[in-house]
C-alpha positions as CSV (number, residue, x, y, z in Angstrom):
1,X,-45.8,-19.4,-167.2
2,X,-42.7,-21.5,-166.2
3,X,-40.6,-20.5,-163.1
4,X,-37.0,-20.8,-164.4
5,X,-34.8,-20.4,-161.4
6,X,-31.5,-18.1,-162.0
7,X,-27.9,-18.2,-160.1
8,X,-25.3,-16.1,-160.5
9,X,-21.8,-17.3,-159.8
10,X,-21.9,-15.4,-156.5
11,X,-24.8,-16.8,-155.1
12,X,-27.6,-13.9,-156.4
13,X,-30.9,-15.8,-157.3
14,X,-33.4,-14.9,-159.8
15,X,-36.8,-16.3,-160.3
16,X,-38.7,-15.3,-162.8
17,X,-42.1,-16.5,-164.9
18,X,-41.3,-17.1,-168.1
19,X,-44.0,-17.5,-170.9
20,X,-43.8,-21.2,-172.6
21,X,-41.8,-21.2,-175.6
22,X,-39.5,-18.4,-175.0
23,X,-35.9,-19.0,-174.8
24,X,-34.4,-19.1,-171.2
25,X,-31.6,-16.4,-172.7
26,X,-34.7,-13.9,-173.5
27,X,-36.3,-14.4,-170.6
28,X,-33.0,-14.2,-168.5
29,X,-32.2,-10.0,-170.8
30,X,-36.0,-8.9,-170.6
31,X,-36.0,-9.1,-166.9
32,X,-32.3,-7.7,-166.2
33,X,-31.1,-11.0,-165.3
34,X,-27.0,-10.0,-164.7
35,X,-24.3,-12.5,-166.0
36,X,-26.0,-13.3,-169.5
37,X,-24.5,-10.6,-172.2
38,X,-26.6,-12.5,-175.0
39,X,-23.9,-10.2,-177.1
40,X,-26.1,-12.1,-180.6
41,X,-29.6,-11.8,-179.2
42,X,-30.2,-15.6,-178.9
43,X,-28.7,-16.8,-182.8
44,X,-26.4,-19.4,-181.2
45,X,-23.0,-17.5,-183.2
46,X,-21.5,-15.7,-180.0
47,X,-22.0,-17.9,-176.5
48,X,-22.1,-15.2,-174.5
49,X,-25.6,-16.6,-173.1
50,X,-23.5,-19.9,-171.5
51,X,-25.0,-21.8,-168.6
52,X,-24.7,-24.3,-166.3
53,X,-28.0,-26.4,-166.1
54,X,-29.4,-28.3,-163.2
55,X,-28.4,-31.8,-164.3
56,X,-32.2,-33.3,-163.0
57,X,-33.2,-31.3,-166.0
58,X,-30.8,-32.8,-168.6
59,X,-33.6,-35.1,-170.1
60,X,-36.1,-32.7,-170.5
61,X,-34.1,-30.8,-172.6
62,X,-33.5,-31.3,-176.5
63,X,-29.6,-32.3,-177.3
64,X,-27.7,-29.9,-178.6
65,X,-26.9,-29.2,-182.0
66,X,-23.5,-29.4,-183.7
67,X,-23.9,-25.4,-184.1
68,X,-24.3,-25.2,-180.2
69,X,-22.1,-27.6,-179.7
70,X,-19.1,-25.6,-181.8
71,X,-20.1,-22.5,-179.9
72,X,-19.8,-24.6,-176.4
73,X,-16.4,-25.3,-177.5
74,X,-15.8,-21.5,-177.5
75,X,-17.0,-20.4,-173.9
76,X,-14.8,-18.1,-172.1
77,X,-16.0,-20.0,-169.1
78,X,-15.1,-23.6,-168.3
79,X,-17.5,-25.9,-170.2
80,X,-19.1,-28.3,-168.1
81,X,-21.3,-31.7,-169.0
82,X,-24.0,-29.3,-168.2
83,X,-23.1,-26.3,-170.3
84,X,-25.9,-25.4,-172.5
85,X,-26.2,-21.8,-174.2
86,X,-29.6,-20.3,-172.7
87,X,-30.8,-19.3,-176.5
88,X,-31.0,-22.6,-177.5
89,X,-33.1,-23.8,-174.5
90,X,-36.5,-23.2,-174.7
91,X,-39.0,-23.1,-172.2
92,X,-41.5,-25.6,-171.7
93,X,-43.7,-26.8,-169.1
94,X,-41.5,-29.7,-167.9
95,X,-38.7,-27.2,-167.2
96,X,-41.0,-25.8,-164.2
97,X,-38.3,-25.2,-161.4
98,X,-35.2,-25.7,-163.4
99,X,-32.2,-23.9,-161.7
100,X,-29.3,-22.4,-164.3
101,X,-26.3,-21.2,-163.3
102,X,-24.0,-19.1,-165.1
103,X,-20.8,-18.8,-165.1
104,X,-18.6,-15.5,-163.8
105,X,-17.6,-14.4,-167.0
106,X,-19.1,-14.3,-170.3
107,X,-16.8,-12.7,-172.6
């Protein structure tokens, strides 16, 4: 398990154990995570799953593609450096710790 750390805009924080190789959008709606809608249930086509990622994590993560990238450009929220969509990240052990914050609205 990998402890993916959870903020809401408000401040509300939300660890939570996550098995390796899940996505940190499915981990985020099986445990009741509020401020992810997920709306597409993690097939990158709705970015209702948008997040801000700790920047200390940036490396460890694979860049996004240009079909994350499109939907970035779509967020409701403002898009940041950080902005990832938290289907497309998926867990492994170097993201042990790694804080996400999402945004206030969604959709």
């Amino acid at each position: 398990m990998v402890k993916i750390i959870y903020k809401t805009h408000d401040g509300d924080v939300s660890e939570i154990d996550v098995p390796e190789g899940w996505s940190v959008m499915q981990a985020a709606v099986s445990n009741g995570v509020d401020g992810i809608e997920a709306e597409c249930g993690g097939s990158c086509c709705c970015a209702t799953c948008h997040c801000y990622v700790d920047e200390g994590f940036a490396d460890k993560l694979a860049a996004p593609n240009d079909q994350e990238e499109g939907m970035l450009d779509n967020t409701v929220a403002e898009r940041r450096s950080n902005s990832r969509l938290s289907c497309q990240i998926t867990v492994t052990p170097a993201l042990e710790g790694m804080v996400v914050t999402l945004p206030e609205v969604q959709s």
